[in-house]
N, C-alpha and C positions, 0 to 999 in steps of 0.2 A: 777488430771492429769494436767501436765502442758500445759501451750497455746500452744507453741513450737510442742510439742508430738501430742497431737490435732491437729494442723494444716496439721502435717505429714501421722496423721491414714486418715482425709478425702480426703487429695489429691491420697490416696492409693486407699479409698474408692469410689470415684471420676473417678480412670481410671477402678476400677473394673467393676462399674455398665457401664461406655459403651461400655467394653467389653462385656457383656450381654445381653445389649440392643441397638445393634448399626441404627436401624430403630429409635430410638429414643434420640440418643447423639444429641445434639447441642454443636455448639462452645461456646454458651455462658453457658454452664456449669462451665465453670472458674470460671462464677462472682458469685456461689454461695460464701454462707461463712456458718460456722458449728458456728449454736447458743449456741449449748448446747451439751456434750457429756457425758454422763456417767450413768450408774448405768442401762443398758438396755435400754436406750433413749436418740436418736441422734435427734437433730432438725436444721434443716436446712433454713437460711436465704435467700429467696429469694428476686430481685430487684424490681420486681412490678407486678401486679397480675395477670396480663397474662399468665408470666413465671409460677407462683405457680399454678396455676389451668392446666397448662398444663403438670406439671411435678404431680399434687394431680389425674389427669387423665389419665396420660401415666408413668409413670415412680418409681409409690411406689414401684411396686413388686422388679424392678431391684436394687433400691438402697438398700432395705430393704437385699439380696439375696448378696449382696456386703457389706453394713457392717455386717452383720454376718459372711461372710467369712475373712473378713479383721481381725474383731476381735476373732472371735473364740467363741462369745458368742450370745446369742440369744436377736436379737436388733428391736426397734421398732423404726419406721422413721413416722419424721413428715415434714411436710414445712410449713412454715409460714412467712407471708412479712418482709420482714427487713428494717424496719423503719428509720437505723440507716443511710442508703443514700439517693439518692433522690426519693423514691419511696414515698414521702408523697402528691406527686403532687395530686390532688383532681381529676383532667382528667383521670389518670393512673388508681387510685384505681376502679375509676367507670366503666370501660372496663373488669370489671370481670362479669358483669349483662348478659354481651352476649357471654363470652368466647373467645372471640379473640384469634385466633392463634397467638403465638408469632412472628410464621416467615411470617404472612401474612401482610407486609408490602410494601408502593410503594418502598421501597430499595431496597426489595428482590425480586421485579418483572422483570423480565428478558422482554423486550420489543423488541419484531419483527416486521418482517412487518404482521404479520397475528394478531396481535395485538395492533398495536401501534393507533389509532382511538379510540379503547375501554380504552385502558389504558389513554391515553392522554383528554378523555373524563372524565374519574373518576377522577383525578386530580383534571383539571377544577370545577367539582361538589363540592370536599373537599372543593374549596380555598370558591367558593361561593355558599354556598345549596339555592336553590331554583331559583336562578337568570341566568342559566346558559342552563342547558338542565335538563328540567322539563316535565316529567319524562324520568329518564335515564333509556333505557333498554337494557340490555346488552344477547346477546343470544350463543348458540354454545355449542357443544356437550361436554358429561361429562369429567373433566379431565383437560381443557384445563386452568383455573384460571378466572374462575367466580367467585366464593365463593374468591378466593383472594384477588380479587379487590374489592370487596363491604366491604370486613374487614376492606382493608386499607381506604377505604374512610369515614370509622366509625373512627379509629382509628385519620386520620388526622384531621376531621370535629370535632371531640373531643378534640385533642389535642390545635386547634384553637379556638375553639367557647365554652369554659367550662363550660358556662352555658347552651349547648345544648341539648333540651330533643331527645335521639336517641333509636329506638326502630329497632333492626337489629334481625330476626328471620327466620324460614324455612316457605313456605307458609302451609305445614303440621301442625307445631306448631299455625299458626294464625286460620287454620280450627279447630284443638282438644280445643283452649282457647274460641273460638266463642261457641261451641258445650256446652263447661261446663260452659262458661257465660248463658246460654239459659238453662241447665239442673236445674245450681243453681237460678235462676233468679237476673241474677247480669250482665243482658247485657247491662245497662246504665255506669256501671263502666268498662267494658271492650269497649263501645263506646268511652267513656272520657281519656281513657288508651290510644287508638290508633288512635284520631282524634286530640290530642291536642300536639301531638308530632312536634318539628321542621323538623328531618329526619326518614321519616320509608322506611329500607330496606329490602324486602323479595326476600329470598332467592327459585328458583325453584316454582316460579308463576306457572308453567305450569299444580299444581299438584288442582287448580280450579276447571278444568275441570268437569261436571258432578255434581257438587254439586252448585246446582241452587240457595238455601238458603244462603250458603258461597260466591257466589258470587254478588247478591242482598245486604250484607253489605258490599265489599269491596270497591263494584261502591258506595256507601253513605261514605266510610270511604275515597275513595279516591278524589271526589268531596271536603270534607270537605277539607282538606290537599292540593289541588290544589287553590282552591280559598282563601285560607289564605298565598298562596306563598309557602308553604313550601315544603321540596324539599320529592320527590317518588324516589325510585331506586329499579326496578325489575331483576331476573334472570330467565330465563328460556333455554330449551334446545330447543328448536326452534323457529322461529318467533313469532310476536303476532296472528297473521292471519292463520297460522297454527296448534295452539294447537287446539283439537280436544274439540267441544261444550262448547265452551270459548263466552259468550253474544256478540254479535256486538258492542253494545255500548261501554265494557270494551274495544274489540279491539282496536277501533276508540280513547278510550283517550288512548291507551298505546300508540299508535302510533304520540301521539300531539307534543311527545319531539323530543327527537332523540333516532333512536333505531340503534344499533352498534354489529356487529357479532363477534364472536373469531371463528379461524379457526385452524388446528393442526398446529403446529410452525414449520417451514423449517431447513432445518439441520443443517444451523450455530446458528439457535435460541433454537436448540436442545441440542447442542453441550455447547451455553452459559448456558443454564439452569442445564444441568447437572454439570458443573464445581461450579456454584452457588450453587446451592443444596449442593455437596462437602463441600462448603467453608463453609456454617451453618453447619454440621457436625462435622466440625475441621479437617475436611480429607483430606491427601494432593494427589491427582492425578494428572498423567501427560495428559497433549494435548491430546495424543496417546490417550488413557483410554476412555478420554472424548468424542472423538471423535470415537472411536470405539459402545461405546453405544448410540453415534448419529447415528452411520447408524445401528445400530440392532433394536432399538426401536423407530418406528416411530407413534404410535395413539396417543398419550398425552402426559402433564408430569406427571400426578399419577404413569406410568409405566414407563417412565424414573427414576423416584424417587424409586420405585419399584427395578428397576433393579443394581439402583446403591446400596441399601439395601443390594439386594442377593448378589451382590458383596464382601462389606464389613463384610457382618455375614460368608463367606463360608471363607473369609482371617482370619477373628479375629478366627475361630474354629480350620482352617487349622492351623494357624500361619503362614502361606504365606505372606511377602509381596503384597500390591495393585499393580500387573503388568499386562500388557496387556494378559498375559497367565492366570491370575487368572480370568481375565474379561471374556474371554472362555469360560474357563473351568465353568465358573459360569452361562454364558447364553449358553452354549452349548446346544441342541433341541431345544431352544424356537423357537418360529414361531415369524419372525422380529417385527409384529404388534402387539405382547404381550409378555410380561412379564407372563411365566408358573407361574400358578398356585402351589404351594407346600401344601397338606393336609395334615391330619393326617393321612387318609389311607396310603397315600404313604409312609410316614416314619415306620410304623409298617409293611408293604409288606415287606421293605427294613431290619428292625432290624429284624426281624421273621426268615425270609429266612438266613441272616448271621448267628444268635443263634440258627435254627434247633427248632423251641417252636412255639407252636402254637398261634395262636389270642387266643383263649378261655383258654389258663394256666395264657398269661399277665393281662386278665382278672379277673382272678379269686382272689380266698384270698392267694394261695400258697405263700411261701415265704424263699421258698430252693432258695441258690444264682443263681441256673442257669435260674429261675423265675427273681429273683428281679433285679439282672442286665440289661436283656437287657429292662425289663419295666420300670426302671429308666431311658436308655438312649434312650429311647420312648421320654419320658417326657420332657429331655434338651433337644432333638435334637425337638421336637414340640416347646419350649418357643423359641426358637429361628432362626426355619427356619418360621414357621408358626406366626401369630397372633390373634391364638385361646387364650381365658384365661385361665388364672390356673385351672378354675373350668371344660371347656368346656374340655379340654386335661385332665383332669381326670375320666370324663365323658367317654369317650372316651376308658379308661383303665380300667373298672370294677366299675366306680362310684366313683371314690376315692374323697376328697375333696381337697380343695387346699393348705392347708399343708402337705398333702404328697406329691403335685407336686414339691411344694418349697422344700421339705427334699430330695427329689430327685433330681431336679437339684444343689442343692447345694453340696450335694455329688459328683455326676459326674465332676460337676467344682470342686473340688475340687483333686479328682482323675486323671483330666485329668490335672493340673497344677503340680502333682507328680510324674502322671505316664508316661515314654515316649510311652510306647507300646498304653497306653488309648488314650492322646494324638495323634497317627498315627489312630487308628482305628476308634476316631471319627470323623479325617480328611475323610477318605476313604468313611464310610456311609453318610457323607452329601454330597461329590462327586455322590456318586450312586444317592441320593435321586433329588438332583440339574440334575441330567444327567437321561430322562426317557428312552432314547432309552437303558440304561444300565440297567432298571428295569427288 
């Protein structure tokens, strides 16, 4: 196949999958590049490992589910770094140890005033760990870009300091590694793991609590790491003073640095985060848009992000243009402080009720067309209002596995880019399903 024709199938391939999966497009899907095409295996070059781990985490099934449909044949997707730019940097490749969000950058951080002290503080931290505000605590209810900032200060402290040992985890994870340090007897080497680090970041401290043994090695793991300078950065969702049978002592050193709140972001911080969010997408929305789900969604931005989601999945299905009527018509019921919920019960309430078939036929083995239809559009309309997996959405319909969720939605996409009547009626059911008062 020539390069030429290659280049053309994945940019096909390319708008298909975020059609599919538009919770999950980013703009920088551009900069992928297709390593390799043929013969049932597409492989796909990515810039550096962030991107690949977040696309080998969120995005196989869609791409997989797009070149199949592009090609017509049954395709297996891979990602793997692509060496051939500048992804050899030593700093880059090593930020796959902790997962790093790709978009969890200080670039991509939208700074308010309910913000801007906590943000302007993790800065400060990246340019100098340990020297600055020792230890940084950063607090404030879920949602609001805690977990953001302490990425990006891995990310910058990394990209600065290359030789930096950085250990950035959940404080769950640091209790389950203590637990199996102590089961295996191998707690000198997860002592030596965690105290001889230059930055240890844990995410969601608060969850200490009540584990007396876990906290008797943190206060020794975090002594160690304080007296050698090196820098602490906690999260938690409320004060230090507040977490419920948290040691005194720990208190008192959490409290030694500076400890910094996040608060929900005010309307025009609201209004910028959703326009930003947009722009990593590749989405183009107007003022209007962006500003209408500043004042419908106001507890976070998980639900701002949220919303702008349902936005985009009910257009891409629709075929609607992004307009302020489609912004509506997409948070139409919700209650301003959240972003509804979508299940799988409610989309099979909704297909059941249109196709006149009961939950226990979609369930079953049947497989006369007025069975398999609408349990197929069970299936695409769940991969794609919902973010249950392949597997749980076939769970869901009689146990099926996730190759018939995939033969399913590929079908229906398929049908619905042939047919115009399928096309309108799967506009119309993810109206009802987006809309409860019409349930």
């Amino acid at each position: 196949m020539a390069a030429r024709e290659v280049e053309n199938i994945f940019v096909d391939i390319l708008e298909r999958a975020k059609a599919l999966d538009p919770a999950n497009t980013r703009k920088w899907f551009d900069e992928l590049k297709v390593s390799h095409l043929d013969g049932g295996s597409l492989e796909i070059g990515c810039p550096d490992e962030a991107i690949l781990q977040f696309l080998r985490d969120n995005c196989k099934n869609s791409f997989t589910r797009a070149a199949q449909h592009i090609t017509g044949h049954l395709v297996t997707v891979e990602f793997n770094l692509d060496h051939r730019g500048d992804s050899g940097d030593f700093a880059e490749r090593r930020e796959a140890r902790f997962r790093l969000h790709p978009d969890y950058t200080f670039d991509n951080f939208v700074v308010g005033p309910s913000n801007r002290l906590t943000h302007a503080s993790c800065v400060a931290v990246s340019q100098s760990p340990g020297d600055t505000y020792n230890p940084l605590f950063v607090y404030g209810n879920s949602g609001l870009g805690k977990t953001h900032l302490l990425q990006a200060v891995c990310r910058d402290s990394r990209r600065k300091f290359c030789d930096a040992i950085i250990q950035f985890l959940s404080c769950e994870d640091f209790v389950n590694r203590f637990i199996r340090a102590i089961h295996e007897g191998e707690l000198a080497g997860f002592q030596s793991q965690f105290r001889t680090v230059d930055i240890l970041v844990i995410d969601d401290i608060q969850f200490l609590r009540e584990r007396e043994q876990s906290q008797e090695e943190f206060f020794h793991t975090f002594n160690a790491l304080y007296n050698n300078g090196k820098q602490i950065i906690l999260s938690a969702d409320c004060s230090p003073a507040e977490i419920p049978a948290l040691e005194e002592r720990l208190i008192s050193r959490f409290n030694w640095g500076l400890v910094t709140r996040i608060d929900p972001p005010s309307y025009e911080t609201r209004v910028a985060i959703v326009q930003k969010k947009a722009h990593l997408r590749g989405m183009s929305i107007s003022d209007e848009i962006a500003e209408y789900i500043g004042r419908k969604v106001h507890a976070n931005i998980r639900e701002l992000e949220g919303a702008l989601t349902t936005i985009c999945a009910i257009s891409s299905m629709t075929g609607q243009p992004i307009t302020v009527e489609t912004a509506q018509q997409a948070l139409a019921g919700q209650i301003e402080s959240a972003v509804r919920h979508i299940s799988i019960t409610d989309i099979i309430e909704v297909v059941t009720e249109h196709f006149d078939v009961r939950l226990a036929d979609l369930q079953s083995k049947k497989r006369s067309q007025s069975i398999t239809l609408p349990r197929q559009i069970c299936m695409y309309l769940a991969r794609n209002l919902t973010k249950h997996s392949l597997e749980e959405i076939g769970g869901h319909l009689g146990g099926r596995d996730h190759t018939t969720v995939m033969h399913a939605c590929s079908k229906i996409t398929q049908a619905r880019s042939s047919d115009a009547q399928m096309h309108a009626l799967l506009g119309e059911l993810a109206k009802q399903i987006t809309q409860p008062s019409q349930l």
